[in-house]
C-alpha positions as CSV (number, residue, x, y, z in Angstrom):
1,X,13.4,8.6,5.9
2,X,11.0,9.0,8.4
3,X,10.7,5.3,10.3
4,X,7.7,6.4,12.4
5,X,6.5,9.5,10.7
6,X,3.6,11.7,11.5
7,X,0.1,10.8,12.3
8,X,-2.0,8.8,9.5
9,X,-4.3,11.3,9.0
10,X,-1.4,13.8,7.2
11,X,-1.4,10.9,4.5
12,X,-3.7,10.7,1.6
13,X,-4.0,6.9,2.2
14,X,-1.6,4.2,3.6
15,X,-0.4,0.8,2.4
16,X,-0.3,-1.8,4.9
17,X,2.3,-4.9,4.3
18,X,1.6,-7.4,6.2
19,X,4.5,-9.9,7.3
20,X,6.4,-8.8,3.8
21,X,9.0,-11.5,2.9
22,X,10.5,-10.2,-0.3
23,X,12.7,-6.9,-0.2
24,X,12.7,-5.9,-3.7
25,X,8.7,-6.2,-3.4
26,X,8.7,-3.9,-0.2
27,X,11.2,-1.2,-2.3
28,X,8.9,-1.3,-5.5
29,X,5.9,-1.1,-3.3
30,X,8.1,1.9,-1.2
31,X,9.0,3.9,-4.3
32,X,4.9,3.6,-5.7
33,X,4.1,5.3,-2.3
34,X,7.3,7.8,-3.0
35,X,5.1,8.5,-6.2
36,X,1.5,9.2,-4.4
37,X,2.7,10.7,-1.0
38,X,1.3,7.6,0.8
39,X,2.7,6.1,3.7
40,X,4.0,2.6,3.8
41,X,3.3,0.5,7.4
42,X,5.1,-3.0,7.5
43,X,4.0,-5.6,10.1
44,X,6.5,-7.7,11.4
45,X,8.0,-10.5,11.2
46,X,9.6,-9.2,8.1
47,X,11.7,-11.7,5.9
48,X,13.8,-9.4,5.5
49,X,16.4,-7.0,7.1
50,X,15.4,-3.4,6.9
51,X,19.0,-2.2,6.0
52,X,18.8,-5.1,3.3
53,X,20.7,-4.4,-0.3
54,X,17.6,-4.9,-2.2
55,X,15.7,-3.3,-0.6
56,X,17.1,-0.1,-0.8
57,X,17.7,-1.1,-4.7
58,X,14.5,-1.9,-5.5
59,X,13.0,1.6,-4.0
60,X,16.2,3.0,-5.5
61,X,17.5,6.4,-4.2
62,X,13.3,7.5,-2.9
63,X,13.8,5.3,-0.1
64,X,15.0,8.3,2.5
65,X,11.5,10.1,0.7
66,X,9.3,7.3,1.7
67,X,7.0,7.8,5.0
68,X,7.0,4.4,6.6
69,X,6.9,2.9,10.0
70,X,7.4,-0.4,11.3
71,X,4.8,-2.0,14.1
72,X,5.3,-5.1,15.6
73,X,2.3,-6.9,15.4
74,X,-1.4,-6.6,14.2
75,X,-2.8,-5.2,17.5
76,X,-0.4,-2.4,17.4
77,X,-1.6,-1.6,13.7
78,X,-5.0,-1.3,14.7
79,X,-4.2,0.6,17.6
80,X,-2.4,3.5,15.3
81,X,-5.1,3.6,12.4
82,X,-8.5,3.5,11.4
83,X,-9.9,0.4,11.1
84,X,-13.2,1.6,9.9
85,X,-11.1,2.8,6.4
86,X,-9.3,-0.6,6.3
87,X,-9.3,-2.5,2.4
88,X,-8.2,-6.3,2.6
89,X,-6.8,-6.6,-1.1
90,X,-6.7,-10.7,-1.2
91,X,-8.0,-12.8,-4.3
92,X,-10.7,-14.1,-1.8
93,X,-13.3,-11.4,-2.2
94,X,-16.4,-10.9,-4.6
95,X,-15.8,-7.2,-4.8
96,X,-13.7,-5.7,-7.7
97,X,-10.9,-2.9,-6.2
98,X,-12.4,-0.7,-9.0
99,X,-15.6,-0.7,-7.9
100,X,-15.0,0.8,-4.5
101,X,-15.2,4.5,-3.3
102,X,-11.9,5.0,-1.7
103,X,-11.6,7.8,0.8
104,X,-9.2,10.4,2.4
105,X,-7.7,8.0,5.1
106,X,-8.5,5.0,3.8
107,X,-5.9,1.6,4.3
108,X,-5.1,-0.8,2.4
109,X,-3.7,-4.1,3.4
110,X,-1.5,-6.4,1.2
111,X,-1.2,-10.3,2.8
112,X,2.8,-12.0,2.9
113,X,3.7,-13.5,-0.5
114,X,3.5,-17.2,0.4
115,X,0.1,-17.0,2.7
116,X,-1.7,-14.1,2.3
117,X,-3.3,-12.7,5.3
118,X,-4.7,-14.9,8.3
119,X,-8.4,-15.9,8.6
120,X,-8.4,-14.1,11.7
121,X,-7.4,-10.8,9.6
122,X,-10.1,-12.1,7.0
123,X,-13.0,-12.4,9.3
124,X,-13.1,-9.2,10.8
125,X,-12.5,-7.2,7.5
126,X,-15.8,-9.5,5.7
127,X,-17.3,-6.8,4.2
128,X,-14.0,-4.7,3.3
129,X,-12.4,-7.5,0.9
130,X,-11.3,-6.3,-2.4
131,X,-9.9,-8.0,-5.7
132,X,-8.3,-7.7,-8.3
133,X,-9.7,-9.8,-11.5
134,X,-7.6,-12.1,-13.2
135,X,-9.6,-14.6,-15.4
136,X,-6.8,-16.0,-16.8
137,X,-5.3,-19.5,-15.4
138,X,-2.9,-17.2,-12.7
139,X,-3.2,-18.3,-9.0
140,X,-2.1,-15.0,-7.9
141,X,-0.2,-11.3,-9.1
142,X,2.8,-10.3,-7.5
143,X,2.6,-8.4,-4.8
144,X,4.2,-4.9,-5.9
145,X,1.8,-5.7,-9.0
146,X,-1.2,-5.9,-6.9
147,X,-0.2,-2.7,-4.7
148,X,0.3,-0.6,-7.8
149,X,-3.1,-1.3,-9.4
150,X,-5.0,-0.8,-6.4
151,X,-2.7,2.5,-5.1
152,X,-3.0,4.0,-8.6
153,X,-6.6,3.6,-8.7
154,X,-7.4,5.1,-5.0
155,X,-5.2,7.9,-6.8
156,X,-7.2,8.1,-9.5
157,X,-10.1,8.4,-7.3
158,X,-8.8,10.9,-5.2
159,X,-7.0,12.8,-7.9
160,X,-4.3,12.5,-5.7
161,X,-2.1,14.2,-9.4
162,X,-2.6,17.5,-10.1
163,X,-2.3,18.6,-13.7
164,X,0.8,21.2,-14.1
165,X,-2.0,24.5,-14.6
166,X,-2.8,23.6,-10.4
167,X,-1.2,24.9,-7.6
168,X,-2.3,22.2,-5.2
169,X,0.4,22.5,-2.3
170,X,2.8,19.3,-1.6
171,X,0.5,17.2,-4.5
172,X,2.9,14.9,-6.8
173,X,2.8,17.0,-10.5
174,X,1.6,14.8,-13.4
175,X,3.9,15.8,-16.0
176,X,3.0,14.5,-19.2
177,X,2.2,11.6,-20.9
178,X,4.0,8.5,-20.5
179,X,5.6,7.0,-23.2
């Protein structure tokens, strides 16, 4: 486990929590970053102890795998990253997560389960507000849900797999079709 890691730039992307309360939410969205060799930032408050129980159940034994760090407030976030490569996943945006170009570098930031992120957050990110569609009568997806979609797509994008006939050095193997 590496609790303050290298610099962003070694990761592909990173996934930014914001205020997480759920454990089990954090550890599914930690193992998915396990998965694509992206690094996980959590803003505090957290709901949550970081030595919980379920949290280390929920990213099962990848949790000493995961790249994460743990700032303690927004300013210091913005301080360590790239704001210019920020993505503001929240149900309050016109533009569909798949119709993006994601980028080497690029952020994306996941609002608390109860509120979401603050208009303050919203406001300064206007033009960098993504969603994910749901048509049906659902207010919202859960928040592992949401982080999976969006991270598997960037991945997609980025080819962030390699196919086992490449040689592509510390790039997660795709081995197979899943069943």
């Amino acid at each position: 486990m590496t609790a303050t890691g290298g610099p962003a730039t070694t990761n592909p992307l990173n996934v930014v929590l914001y205020q997480p309360e759920i454990p089990q939410n954090a550890g599914n969205i930690g193992r998915t970053c396990v998965a694509l060799g992206v690094k996980m930032w959590m803003v505090r408050p957290i709901g949550f102890r970081l030595d919980s129980s379920q949290l280390k159940r929920s990213g099962m034994d990848y949790w000493q795998d995961l790249d994460w760090e743990c700032v303690d407030s927004w300013q210091r976030l913005t301080q360590q990253l790239d704001i210019r490569r920020f993505w503001l996943v929240t149900k309050f945006a016109e533009t569909i997560y798949s119709d993006v170009t994601f980028e080497i570098g690029d952020t994306l930031v996941f609002g608390n389960e109860s509120s979401g992120l603050p208009n303050s957050i919203h406001d300064q990110f206007e033009q960098r507000r993504i969603a994910i569609p749901m048509p049906g009568p659902v207010r919202c997806l859960n928040l592992a849900t949401s982080a999976g979609i969006v991270l598997y797509e960037a991945a997609r994008q980025l080819q962030l797999w390699q196919s086992p006939q490449t040689t592509a050095p510390n790039a997660p193997k795709f081995s197979g079709p899943v069943t």
